[in-house]
C-alpha positions as CSV (number, residue, x, y, z in Angstrom):
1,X,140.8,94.8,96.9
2,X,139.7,92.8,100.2
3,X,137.9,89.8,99.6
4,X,136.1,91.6,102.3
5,X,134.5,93.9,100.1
6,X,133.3,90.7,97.7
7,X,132.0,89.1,100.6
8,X,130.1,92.1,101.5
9,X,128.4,92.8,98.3
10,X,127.5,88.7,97.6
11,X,125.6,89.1,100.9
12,X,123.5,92.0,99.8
13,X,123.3,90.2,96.4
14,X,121.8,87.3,98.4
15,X,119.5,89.1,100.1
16,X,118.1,91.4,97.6
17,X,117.2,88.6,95.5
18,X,115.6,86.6,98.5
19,X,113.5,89.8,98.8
20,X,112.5,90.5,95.4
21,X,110.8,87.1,95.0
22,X,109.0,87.3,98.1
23,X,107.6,90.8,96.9
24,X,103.4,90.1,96.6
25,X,102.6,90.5,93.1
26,X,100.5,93.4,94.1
27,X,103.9,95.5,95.6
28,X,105.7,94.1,92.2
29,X,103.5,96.0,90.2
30,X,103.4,99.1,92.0
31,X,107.0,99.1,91.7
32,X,106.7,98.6,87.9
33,X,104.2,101.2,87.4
34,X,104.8,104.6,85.4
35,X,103.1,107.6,85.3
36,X,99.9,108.0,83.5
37,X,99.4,104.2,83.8
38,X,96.5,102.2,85.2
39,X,97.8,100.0,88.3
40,X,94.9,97.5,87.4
41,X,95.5,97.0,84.1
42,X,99.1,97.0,84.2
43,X,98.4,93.9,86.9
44,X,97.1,91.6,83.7
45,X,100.3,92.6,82.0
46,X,102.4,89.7,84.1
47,X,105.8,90.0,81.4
48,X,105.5,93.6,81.3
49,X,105.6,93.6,84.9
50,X,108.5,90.8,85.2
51,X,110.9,92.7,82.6
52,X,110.8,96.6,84.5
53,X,111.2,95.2,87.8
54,X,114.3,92.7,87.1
55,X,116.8,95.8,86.6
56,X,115.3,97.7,90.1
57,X,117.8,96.4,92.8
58,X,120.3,98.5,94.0
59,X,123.3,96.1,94.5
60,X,125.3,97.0,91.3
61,X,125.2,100.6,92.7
62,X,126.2,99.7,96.5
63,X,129.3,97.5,94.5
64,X,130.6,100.4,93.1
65,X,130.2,102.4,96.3
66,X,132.3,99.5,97.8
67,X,135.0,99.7,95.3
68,X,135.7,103.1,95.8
69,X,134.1,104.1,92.4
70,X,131.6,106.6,93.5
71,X,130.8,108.3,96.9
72,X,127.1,107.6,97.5
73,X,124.0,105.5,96.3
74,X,120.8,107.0,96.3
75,X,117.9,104.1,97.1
76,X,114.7,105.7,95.7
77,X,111.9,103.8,93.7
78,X,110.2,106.8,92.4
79,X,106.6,107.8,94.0
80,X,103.2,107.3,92.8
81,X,102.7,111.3,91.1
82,X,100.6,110.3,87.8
83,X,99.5,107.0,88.5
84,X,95.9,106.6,87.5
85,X,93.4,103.9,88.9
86,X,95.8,103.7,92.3
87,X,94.4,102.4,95.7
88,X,96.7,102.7,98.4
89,X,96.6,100.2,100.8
90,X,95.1,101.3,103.9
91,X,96.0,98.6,106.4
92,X,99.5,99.4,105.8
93,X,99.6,103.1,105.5
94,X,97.4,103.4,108.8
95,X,100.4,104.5,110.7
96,X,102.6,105.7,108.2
97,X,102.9,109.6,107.5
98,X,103.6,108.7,103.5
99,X,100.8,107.6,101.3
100,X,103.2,106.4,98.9
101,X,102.8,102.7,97.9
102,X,106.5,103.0,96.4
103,X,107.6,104.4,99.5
104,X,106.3,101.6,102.1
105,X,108.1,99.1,99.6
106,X,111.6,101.0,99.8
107,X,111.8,101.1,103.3
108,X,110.9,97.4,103.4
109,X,113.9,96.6,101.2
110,X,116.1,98.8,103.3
111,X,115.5,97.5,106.5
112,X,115.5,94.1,105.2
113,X,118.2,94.6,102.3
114,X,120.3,97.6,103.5
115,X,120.3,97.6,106.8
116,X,121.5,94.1,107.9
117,X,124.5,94.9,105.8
118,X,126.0,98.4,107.7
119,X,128.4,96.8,110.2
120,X,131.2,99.6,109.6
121,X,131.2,103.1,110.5
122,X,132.8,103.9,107.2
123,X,129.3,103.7,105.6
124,X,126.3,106.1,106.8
125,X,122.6,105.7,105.6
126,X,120.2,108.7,106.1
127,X,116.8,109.3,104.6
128,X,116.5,112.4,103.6
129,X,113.5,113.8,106.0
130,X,113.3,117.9,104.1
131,X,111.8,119.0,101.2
132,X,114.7,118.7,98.6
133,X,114.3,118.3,94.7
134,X,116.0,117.8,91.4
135,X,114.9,119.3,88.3
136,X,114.2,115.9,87.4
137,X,112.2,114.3,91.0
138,X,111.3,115.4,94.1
139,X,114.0,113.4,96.4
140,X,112.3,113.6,100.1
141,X,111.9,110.5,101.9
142,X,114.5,108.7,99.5
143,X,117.8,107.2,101.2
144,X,121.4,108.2,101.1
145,X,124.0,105.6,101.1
146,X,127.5,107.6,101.3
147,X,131.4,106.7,102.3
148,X,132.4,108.9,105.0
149,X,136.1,108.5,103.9
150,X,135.4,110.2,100.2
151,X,136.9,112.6,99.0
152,X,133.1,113.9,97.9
153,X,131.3,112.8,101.4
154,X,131.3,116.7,102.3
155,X,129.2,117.9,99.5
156,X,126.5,114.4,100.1
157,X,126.4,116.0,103.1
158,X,126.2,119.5,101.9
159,X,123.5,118.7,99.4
160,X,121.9,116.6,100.1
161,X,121.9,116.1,103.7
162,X,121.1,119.9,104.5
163,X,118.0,121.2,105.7
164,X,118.6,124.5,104.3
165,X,118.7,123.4,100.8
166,X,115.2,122.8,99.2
167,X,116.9,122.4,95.9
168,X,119.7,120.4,94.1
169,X,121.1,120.8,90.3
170,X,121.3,118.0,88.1
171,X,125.2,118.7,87.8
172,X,125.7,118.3,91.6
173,X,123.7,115.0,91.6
174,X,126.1,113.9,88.3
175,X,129.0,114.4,90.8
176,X,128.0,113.0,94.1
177,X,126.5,110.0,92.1
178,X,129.8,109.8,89.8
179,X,127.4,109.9,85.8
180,X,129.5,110.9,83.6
181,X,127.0,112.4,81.4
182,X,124.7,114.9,81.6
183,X,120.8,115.7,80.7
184,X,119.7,118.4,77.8
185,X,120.2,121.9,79.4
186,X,118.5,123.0,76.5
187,X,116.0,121.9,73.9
188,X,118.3,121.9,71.1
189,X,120.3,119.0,73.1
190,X,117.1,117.4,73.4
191,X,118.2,115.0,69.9
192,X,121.7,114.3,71.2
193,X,120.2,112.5,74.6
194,X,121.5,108.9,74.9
195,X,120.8,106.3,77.4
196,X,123.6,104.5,79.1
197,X,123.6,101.2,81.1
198,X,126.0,99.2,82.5
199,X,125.1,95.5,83.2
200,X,126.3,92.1,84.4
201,X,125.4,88.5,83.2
202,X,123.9,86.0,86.1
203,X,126.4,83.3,86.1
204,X,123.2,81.1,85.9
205,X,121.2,82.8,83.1
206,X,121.5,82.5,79.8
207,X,119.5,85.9,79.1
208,X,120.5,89.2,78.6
209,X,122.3,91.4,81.2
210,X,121.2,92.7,84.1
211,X,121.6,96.4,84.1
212,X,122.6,97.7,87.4
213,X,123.1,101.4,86.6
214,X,121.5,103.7,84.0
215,X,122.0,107.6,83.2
216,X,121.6,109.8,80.2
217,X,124.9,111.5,78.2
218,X,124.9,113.6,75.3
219,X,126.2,112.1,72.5
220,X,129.4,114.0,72.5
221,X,130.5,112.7,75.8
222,X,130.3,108.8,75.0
223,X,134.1,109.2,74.8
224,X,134.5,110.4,78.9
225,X,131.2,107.4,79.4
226,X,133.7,104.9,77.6
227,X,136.6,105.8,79.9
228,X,134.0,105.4,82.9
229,X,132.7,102.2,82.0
230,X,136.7,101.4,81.4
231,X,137.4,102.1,84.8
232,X,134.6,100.8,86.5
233,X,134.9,97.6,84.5
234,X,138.8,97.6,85.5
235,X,137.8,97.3,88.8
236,X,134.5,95.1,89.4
237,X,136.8,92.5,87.8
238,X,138.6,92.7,91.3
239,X,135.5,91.7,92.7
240,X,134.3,88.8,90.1
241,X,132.2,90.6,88.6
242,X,132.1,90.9,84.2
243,X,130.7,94.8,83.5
244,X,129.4,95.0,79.9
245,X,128.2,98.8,78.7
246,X,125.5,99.2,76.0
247,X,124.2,102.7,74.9
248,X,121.5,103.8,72.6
């Protein structure tokens, strides 16, 4: 691997951090916020707050992209479906089409995260701009970041990329985002659902890792997730970088 590639991803690293700390508390917590939660209440809940935004950042995922691991990164923070006691700030949307408080926040940390990073033509970012969803979230308006040269950059494109398509299955977002588990297509699998992570420890932190990447697997595929996590661990050493897995 290219120091290139190291160099690259300590830049975004740099950055995302520099942005996250200047987020206003006000943005932090819209980011934090689930649905059927209060926006004003959660605001009191400062540690609350602290502990769902630190895993948010999107540079463990753009890593893997640049090591080849997986073909595309898609940037979405959710949207505000569900939130109760939201006020969206009007100053701010006045010229915006999207009402979204999560929405003005990504495309702040894309053109001030993302953007300043793309000097290759290897790497496209598009936003998707049709009405596409998953079983699982409505994806308009969130970003694609894909490798041109992948083997799998045909079917981003396809996808998720195509105005023609309205819809996408969870097992074409399990390939193009490179999950090696799956959701419950049924309720009986409902019990076997696991959550995955994979997660680095700040050279200067003594706390727990940082979780850069999260899916679900049933429990009978932890053997193919261990083999992942074995090859993507193989490889971010390349760059540096200590990958530790935990499931649950």
């Amino acid at each position: 691997m290219s120091s290139r590639v190291a160099l690259d991803w300590s830049d975004l690293w740099d950055r995302e951090r520099a942005w996250f700390a200047a987020l206003s508390p006000t943005y932090r917590t819209y980011l934090a916020v689930e649905p059927g939660e209060d926006v004003r209440r959660l605001q009191q809940e400062t540690d609350t707050v602290a502990y769902r935004t630190r895993d948010l950042g999107f540079w463990g995922e753009i890593l893997f992209l640049a090591l080849e691991l997986k073909p595309c990164v898609l940037l979405w923070f959710g949207d505000d479906t569900g939130v109760t006691g939201i006020e969206v700030c009007e100053a701010r949307c006045a010229s915006s089409p999207r009402s979204w408080v999560k929405q003005i926040v990504l495309d702040d940390y894309v053109a001030r995260v993302i953007r300043p990073g793309l000097d290759s033509d290897r790497y496209a970012l598009v936003q998707i701009d049709h009405t596409l969803a998953s079983p699982e979230m409505d994806l308009r308006d969130a970003y694609v970041l894909y490798d041109r040269t992948h083997a799998a950059a045909a079917t981003v494109e396809d996808y998720l990329l195509n105005p023609k398509r309205t819809a996408v299955d969870e097992s074409v977002l399990q390939t193009v985002l490179d999950y090696p588990g799956s959701l419950p297509s049924n309720p009986a699998q409902v019990s076997q659902l696991v959550e995955v992570a994979y997660g680095v420890v700040d050279s200067d932190s003594n706390v727990s890792p940082r979780w850069v990447t999260s899916f679900g697997a049933l429990r009978q595929q932890l053997p193919a997730v261990r083999q992942h996590f074995s090859r993507y661990q193989t490889a971010c050493r390349q760059a540096g970088v200590d990958l530790r897995l935990a499931y649950g």
